[in-house]
C-alpha positions as CSV (number, residue, x, y, z in Angstrom):
1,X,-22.0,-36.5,-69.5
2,X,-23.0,-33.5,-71.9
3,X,-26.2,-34.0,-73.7
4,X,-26.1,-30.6,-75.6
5,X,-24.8,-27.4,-75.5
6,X,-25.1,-26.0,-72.6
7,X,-26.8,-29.0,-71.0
8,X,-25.0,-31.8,-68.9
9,X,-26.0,-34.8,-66.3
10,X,-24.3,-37.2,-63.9
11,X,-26.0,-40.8,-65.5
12,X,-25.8,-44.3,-64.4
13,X,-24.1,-46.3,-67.4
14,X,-23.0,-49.7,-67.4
15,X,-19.5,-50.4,-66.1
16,X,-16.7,-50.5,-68.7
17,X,-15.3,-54.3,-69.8
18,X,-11.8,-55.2,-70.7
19,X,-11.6,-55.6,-74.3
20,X,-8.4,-57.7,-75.5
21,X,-5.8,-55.5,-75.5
22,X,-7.5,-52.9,-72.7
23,X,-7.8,-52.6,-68.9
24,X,-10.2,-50.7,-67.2
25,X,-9.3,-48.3,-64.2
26,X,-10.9,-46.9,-61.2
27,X,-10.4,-43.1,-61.6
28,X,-9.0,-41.3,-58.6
29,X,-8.7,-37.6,-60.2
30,X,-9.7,-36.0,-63.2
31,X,-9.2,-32.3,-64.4
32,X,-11.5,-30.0,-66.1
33,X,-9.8,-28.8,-69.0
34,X,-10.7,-25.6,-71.5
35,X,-11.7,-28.3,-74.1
36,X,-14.1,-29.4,-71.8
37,X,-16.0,-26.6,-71.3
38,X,-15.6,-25.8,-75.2
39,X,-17.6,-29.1,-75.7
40,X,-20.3,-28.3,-73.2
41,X,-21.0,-24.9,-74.8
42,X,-20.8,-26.3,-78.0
43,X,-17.9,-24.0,-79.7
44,X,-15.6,-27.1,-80.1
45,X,-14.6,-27.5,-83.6
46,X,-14.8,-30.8,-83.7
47,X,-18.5,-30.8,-83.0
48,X,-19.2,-28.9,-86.2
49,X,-16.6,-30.8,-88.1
50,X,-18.8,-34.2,-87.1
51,X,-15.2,-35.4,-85.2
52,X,-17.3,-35.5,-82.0
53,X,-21.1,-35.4,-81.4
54,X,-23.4,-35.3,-78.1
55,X,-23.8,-37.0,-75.6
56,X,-20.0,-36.9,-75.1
57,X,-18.8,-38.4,-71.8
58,X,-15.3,-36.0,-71.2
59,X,-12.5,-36.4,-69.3
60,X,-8.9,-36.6,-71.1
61,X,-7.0,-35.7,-67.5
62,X,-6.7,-38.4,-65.0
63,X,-5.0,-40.6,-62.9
64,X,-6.5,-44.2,-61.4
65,X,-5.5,-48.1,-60.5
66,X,-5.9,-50.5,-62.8
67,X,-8.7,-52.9,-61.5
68,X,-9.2,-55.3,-64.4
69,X,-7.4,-56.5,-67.4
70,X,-8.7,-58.0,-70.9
71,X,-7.3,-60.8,-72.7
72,X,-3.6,-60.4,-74.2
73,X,-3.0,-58.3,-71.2
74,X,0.0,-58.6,-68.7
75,X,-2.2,-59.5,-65.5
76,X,0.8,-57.4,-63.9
77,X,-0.4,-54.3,-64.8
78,X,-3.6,-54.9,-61.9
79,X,-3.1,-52.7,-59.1
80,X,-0.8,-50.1,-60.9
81,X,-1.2,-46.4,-60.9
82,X,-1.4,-44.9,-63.9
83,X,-2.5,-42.5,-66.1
84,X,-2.6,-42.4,-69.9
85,X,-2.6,-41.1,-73.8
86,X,-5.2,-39.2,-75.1
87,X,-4.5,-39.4,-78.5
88,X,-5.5,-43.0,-79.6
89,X,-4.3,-43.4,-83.0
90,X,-5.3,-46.2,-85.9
91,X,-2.3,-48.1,-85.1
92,X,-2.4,-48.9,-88.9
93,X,-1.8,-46.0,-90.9
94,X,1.6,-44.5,-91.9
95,X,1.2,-42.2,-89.4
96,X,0.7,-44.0,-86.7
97,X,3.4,-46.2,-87.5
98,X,6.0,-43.8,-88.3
99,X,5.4,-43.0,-84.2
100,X,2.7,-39.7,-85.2
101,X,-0.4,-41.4,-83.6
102,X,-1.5,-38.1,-82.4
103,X,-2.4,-36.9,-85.8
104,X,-3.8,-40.0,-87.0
105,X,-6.2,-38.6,-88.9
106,X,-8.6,-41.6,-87.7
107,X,-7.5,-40.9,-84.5
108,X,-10.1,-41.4,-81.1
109,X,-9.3,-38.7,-78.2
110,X,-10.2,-40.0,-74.7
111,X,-13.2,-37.9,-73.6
112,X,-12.8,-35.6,-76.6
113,X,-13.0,-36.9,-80.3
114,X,-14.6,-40.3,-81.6
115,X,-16.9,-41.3,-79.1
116,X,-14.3,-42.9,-76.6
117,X,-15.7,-42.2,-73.1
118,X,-13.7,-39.9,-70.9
119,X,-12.6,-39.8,-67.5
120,X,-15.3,-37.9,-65.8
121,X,-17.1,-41.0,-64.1
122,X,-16.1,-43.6,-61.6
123,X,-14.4,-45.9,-64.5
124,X,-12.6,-45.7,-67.3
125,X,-11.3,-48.5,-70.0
126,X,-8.3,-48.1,-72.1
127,X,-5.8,-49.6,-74.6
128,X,-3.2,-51.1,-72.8
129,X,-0.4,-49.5,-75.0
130,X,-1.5,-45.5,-74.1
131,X,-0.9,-46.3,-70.5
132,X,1.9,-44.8,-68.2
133,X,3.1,-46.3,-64.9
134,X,3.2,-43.5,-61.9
135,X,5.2,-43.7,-59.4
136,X,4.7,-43.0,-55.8
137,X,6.5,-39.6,-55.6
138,X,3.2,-38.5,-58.4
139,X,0.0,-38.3,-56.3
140,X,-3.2,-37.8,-57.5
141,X,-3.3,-34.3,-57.8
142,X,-0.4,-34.2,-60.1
143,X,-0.9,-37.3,-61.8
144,X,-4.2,-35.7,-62.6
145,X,-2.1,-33.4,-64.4
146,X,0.7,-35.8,-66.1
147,X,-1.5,-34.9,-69.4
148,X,-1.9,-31.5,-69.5
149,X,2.2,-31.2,-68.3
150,X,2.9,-33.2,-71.4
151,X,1.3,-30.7,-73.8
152,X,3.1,-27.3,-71.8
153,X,6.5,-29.9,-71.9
154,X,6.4,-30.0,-75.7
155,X,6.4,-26.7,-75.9
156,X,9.3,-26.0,-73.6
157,X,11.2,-28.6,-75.8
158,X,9.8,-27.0,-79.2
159,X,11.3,-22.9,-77.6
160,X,14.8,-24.9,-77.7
161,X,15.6,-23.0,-74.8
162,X,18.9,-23.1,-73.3
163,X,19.9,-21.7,-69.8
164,X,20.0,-17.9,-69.1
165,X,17.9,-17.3,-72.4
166,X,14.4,-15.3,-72.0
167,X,11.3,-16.7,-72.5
168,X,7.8,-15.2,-72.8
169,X,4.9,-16.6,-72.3
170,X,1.3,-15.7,-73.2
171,X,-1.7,-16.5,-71.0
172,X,-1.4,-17.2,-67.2
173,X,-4.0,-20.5,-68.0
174,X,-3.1,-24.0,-66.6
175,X,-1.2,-24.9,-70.0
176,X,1.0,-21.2,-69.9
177,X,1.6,-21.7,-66.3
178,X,2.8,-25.2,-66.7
179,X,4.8,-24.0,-69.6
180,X,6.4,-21.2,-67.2
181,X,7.1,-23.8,-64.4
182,X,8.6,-26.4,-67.1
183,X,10.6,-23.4,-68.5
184,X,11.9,-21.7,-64.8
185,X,13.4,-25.7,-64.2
186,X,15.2,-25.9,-67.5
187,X,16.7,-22.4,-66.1
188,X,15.0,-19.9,-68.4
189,X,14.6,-16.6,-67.3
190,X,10.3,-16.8,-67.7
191,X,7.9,-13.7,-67.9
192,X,4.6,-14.1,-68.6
193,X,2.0,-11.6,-70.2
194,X,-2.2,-12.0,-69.2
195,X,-5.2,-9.8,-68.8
196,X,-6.0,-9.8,-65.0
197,X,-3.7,-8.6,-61.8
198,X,-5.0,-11.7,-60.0
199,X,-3.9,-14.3,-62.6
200,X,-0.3,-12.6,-63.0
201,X,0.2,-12.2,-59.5
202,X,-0.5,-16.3,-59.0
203,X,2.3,-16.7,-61.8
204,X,4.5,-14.8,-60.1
205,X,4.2,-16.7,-56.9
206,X,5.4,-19.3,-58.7
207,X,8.6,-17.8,-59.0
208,X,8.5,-16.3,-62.6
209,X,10.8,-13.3,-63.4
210,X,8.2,-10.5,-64.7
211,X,4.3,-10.8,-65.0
212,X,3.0,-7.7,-67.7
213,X,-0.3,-6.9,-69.1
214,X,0.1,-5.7,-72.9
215,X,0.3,-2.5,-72.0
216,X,3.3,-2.6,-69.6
217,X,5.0,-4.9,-71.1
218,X,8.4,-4.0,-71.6
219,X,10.5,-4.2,-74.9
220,X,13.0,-6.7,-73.6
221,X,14.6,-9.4,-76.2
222,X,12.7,-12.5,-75.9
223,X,14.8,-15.8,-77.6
224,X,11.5,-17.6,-77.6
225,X,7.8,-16.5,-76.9
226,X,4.8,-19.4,-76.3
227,X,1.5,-18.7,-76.9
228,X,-0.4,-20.7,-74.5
229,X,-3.7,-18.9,-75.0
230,X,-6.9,-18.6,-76.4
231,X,-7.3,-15.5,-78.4
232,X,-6.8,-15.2,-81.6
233,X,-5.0,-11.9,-81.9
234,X,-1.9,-13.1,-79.6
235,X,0.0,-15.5,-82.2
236,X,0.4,-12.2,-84.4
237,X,1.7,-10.6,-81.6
238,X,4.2,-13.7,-80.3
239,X,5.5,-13.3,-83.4
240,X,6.1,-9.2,-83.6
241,X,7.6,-10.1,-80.1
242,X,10.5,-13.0,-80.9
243,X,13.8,-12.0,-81.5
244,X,14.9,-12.5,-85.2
245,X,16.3,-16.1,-85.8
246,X,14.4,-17.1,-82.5
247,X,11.2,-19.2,-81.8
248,X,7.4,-18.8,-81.5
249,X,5.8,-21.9,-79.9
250,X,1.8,-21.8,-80.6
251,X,0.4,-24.5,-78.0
252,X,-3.1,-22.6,-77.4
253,X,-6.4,-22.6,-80.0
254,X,-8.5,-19.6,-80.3
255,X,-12.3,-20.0,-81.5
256,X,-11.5,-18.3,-84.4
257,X,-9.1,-18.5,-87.1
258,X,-5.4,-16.0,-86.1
259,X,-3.6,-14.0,-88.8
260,X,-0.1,-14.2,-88.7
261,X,2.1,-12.6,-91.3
262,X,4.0,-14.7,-92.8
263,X,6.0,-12.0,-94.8
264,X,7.1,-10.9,-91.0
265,X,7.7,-15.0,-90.2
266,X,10.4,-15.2,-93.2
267,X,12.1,-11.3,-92.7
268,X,12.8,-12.4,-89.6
269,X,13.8,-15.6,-90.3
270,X,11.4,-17.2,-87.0
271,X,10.5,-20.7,-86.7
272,X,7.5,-21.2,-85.9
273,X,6.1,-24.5,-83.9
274,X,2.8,-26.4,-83.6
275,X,2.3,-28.2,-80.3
276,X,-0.9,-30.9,-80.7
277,X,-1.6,-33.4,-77.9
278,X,1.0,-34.5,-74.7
279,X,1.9,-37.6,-76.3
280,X,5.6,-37.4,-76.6
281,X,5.9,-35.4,-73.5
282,X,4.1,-37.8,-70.9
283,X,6.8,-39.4,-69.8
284,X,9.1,-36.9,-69.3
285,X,6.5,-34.8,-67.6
286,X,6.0,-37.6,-64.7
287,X,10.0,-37.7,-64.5
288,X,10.0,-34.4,-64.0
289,X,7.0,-34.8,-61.1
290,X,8.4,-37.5,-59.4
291,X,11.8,-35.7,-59.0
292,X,10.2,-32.8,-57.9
293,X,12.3,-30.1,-60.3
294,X,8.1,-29.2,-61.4
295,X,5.2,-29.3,-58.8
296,X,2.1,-28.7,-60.5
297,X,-0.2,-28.7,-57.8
298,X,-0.3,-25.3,-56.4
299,X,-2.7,-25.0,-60.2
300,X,-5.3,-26.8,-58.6
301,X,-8.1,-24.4,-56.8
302,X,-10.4,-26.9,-55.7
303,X,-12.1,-30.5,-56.0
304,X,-15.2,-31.3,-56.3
305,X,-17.4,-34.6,-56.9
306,X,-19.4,-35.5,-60.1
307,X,-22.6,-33.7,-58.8
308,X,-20.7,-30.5,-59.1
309,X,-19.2,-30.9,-62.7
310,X,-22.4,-29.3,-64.8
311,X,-21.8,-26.1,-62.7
312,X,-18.2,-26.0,-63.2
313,X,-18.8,-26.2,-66.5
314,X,-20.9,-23.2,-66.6
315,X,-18.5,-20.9,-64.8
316,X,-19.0,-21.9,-61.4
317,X,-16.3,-22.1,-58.8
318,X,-16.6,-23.5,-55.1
319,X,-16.4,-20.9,-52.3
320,X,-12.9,-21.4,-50.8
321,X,-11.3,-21.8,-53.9
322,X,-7.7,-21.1,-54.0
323,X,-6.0,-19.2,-56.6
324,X,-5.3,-21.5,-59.2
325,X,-7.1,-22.2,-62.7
326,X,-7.8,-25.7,-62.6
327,X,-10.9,-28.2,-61.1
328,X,-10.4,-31.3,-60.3
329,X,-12.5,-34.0,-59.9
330,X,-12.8,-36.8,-57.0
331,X,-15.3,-39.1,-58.6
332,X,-15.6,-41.1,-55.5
333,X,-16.5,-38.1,-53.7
């Protein structure tokens, strides 16, 4: 868990319980996600919005079995794979029942927001009703990634793409190479704009059509453009980018507030789309797993056990690494 900024532990804590209504589930993989290591350095905005507080126990990407079920429970969920919703709405409020429990605005996020314990330890208990089956085609590794697919999904739907068109996308991160993977199966042609040779050159081994930095990047008609990153001077430029009447996707969060010109949003007539949460893309992200049109585990560089997490946290990366952006996490290692 993460006491403070900066500052994390492996602790012995009391095995979850079944509630009514929840199971509990041995974890077999977890992910360490961006968010993650914005709540152990303390940037997260939810920690300075009092939405989250230390000591925060993450872990919102994971896959595990079903061990034990609480009262009001189908006991035929024990012994299923699965993996599970983040975003863990009121269930009471309009929003939630108009089927917008992601933005519940008393929402709990699974290793993230509200104090609900995350993934990142050898159990995990959750509602019932946030759970996905997976099937045998998904293994760990990608079921590990079900929930992090269902966020770069949800862009892919929100670009509207249709076959043939050109699609850009912006940061060569685990969410803007999911995107790109999601996008090169619904037959987009995909190019994808980062910083570093290394990180482009990995997106283009998955099979993308052009990998730029800023400054080569071509002035080629894009019908949508995603920003999947984390600085805050790249939705300005998705924007300058789109073709008029065409789409911008913003999926990543910068640390600091972005300035996009609306005046250039209107003479151009763009729509513009906010992606929050995988919610409504989870299931379609495991179809598309278990059918094999998307592998997403090539993303995954290395896994390590809990002892490990704190340094991962911090930067660190094991030696034999491979070249992809995301840790996992074997917590029975």
């Amino acid at each position: 868990m993460v006491t403070g900024p900066g500052r994390s532990e492996v602790a012995d804590v009391p095995g979850p319980q079944a509630e009514p209504g929840q199971v509990v589930i041995d974890v077999e993989r977890a992910g360490v996600c961006g968010t993650d290591v914005e709540l152990f350095t303390g940037d997260m905005a939810y920690l300075r919005q009092g939405r989250a507080r230390f000591p925060i126990r993450l872990g919102h990407e994971w896959c595990g079995t079903v061990s034990a079920v609480g009262t009001g429970v189908d006991p035929g969920w024990l012994g299923q794979r699965v993996t599970g919703d983040t975003m863990l709405g009121c269930g009471a409020c309009e929003r939630c029942r108009g089927g917008r429990a992601h933005v519940c605005e008393d929402r709990c996020e699974v290793g993230i927001r509200g104090g609900f314990p995350g993934a990142l330890a050898g159990q995990l208990a959750m509602p019932v009703t946030a759970l996905h089956s997976l099937p045998d085609a998904v293994d760990g590794v990608a079921g590990a990634l079900v929930e992090p697919g269902g966020s770069a999904l949800r862009a892919v739907r929100g670009a509207a793409l249709r076959p043939g068109e050109r699609v850009l996308v912006l940061g060569p991160g685990t969410i803007g190479l999911l995107v790109a993977t999601f996008a090169l199966a619904e037959g987009a042609e995909v190019h994808v704009l980062g910083l570093t040779r290394p990180s482009l050159d990995f997106a283009a081994a998955l099979g993308v059509h052009g990998t730029w930095t800023e400054a080569d990047l071509p002035r080629l008609p894009f019908d949508a453009v995603i920003d999947a990153s984390n600085a805050p001077g790249l939705p300005a430029l998705a924007l300058d980018l789109v073709e008029p009447g065409k789409r911008v996707v913003y999926v990543g969060v910068a640390g600091r507030p972005s300035v996009v010109d609306t005046r250039s949003l209107v003479l151009k007539d763009v729509t513009a789309v906010g992606i929050l949460g995988a919610s409504a893309g989870l299931p379609g992200t495991i179809e598309r797993y278990a059918d094999g049109s998307v592998d997403p585990r090539p993303l995954v560089a290395a896994t390590v056990g809990l002892a490990d997490v704190g340094a991962v946290l911090a930067g660190w990366r094991p030696d034999g690494a491979g070249p992809g952006p995301k840790i996992q996490v074997d917590p029975r290692a």
